[in-house]
N, C-alpha and C positions, 0 to 999 in steps of 0.2 A: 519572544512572546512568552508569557507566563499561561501557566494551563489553566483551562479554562472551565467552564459548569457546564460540559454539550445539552443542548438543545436541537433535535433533529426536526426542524419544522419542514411542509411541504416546500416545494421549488414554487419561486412564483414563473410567473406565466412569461413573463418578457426577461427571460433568461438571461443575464449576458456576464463573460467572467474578462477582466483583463489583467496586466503582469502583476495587479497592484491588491490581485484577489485569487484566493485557494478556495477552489471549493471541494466538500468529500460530501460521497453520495454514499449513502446504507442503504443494501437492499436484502432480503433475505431469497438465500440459494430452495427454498423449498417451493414451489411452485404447482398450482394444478397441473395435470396433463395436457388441456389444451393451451394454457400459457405457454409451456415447454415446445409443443407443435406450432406455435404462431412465431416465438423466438428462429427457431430451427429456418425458420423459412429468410431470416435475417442474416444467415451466416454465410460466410464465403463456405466456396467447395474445398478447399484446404481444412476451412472449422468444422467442417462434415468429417472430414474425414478422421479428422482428430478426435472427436467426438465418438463414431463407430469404434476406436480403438480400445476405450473402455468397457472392462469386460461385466463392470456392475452397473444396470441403470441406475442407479441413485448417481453413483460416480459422473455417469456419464449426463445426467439430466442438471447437475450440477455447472460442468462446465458448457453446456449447453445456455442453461440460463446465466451465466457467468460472463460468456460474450457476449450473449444477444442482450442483454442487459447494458455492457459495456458500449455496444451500437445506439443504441437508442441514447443512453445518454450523450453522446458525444454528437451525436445527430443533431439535437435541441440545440446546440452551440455554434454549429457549424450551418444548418439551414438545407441539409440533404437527408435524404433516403437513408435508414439505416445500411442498407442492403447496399449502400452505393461506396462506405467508405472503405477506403483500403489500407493495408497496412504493412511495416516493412521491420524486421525485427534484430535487434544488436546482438553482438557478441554473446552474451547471456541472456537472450532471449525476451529484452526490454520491447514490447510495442513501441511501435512511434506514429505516425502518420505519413501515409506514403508522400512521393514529392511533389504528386500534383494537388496536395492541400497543405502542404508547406507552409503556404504564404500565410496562414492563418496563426501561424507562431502556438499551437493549441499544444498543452504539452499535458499529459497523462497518464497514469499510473495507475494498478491496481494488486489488488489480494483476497483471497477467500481462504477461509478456517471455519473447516465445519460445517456448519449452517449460514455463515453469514458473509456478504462478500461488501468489498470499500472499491471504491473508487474515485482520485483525487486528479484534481483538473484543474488549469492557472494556465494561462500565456507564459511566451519568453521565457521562461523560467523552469531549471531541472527540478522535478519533484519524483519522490519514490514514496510509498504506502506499503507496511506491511500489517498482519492481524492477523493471531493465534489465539485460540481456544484453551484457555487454563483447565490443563489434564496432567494426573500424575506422571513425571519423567524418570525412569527408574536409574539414569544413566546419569542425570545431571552433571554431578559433580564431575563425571570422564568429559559431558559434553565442552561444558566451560572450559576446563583446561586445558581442552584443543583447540577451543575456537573464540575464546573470548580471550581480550588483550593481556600480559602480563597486571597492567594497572588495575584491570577491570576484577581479575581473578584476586589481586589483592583483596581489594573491598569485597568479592563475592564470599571471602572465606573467612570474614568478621564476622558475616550477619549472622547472626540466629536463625535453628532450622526451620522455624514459621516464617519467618523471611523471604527467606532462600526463592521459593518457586517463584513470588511476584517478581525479586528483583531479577532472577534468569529469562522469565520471559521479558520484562522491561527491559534487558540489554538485548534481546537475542532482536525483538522486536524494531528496536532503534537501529540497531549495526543493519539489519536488513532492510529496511526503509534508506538509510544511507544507500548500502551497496549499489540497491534499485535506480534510486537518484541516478549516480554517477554513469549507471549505465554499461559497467564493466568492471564487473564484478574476479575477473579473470586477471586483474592487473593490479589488486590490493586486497589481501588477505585479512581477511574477519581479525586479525590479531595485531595488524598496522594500524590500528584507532581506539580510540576510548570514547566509552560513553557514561552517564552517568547512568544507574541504575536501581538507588536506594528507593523504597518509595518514600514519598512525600519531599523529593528531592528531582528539581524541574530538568526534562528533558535536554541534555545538550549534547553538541557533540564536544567534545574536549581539546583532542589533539588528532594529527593526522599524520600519520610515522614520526611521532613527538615533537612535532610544528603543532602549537596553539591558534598561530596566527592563519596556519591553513583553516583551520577548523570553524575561523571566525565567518571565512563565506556563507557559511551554511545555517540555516536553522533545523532544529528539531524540534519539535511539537508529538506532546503524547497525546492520541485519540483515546474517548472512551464510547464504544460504540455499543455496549450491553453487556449486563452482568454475565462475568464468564469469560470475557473477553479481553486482552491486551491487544495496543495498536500503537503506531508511531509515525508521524508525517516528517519527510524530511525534506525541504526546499531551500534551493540556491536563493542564498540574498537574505536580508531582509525588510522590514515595512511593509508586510501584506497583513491583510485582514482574511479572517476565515470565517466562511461558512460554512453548517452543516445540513445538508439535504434528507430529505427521508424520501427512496425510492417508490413512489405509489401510479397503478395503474391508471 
């Protein structure tokens, strides 16, 4: 897919997504108090608890309306109770959908930076979403060359220092929207892939421990979710269509 001109329009009413469609939902993490208290009442006793562990409420009102957020959406798709769905979590701590809503093939992903959280949803189909907040990194250049590929580090140490932050985040964003995808992130290192990262140069994945032709599975797709913001879709396959939702009460 080539990148696109996002338009976050409302969801319509007769929701429906299938393998042949990605949809990503924008919602913002800041919320009144009694939104945050009507969420709360959404979440499993496991997301309670995780939630008490944060020791600052913004922290903790964040991940609070991060799930219950993430319920309700996936609610609309599925035709149950927020409150009803369960969930079972991978190796690096990928949600999925427990086994008794399997059959639904619902597959979804999310991320939050900041103030603002995504969340992306397709059938049959691995997807991962990441989204970070463009803020100065005082470490960069150390970060990249731990964690980004030799190829990748090539190109990163062309650019120009005005460059530099958009294309760090543009890769740092993409390899983790991969990672997410795949779902195990413990069995291929941030530095076994390439992605492209220049800007004004379209989202791919390149190679996958320098197989091109692995890489062709996959798509990459850069979101643009609000000024400030970098984001990265990455789904198995290709031929879907995307849309983009705006989370409203």
């Amino acid at each position: 897919m080539t990148d696109l001109d996002y338009v976050w329009l409302p969801p319509p009413t007769d929701l429906t997504v299938t393998s042949s469609d990605v949809h990503v939902w924008r919602a913002a993490l800041a919320q009144p108090a009694a939104r945050v208290q009507q969420l709360v009442q959404t979440l499993s006793a496991d997301e309670r608890i995780r939630a008490e562990r944060f020791y600052f409420e913004r922290d903790r009102n964040r991940f609070i309306v991060g799930r219950g957020l993430l319920r309700i959406v996936l609610s609309r798709y599925l035709g149950i109770a927020p409150d009803q769905l369960q969930f079972y979590y991978g190796s690096r701590g990928k949600p999925a959908l427990a086994e008794t809503l399997s059959e639904s093939k619902l597959r979804f992903n999310l991320s939050h930076s900041e103030e603002m959280a995504l969340y992306a949803v397709t059938r049959d189909r691995e997807i991962g979403i990441d989204i970070e907040y463009i803020r100065p990194i005082t470490e960069m250049e150390q970060i990249a060359k731990r964690f980004f590929s030799i190829q990748e580090n090539a190109v990163f140490c062309t650019l120009p220092p005005n460059q530099k932050q958009t294309a760090f985040f543009n890769c740092w964003t993409r390899k983790e929207a991969y990672v997410k995808a795949i779902g195990d992130g413990l069995a291929l290192s941030l530095t076994q892939f390439d992605v492209s990262l220049t800007s004004g140069e379209p989202a791919r994945l390149l190679a996958i421990q320098g197989d091109r032709s692995a890489a062709n599975h996959w798509s990459l797709q850069e979101v643009k979710p609000a000024p400030g913001y970098v984001a990265a879709l990455a789904v198995e396959g290709h031929g879907w269509n995307l849309s983009c939702w705006q989370w409203q009460d």
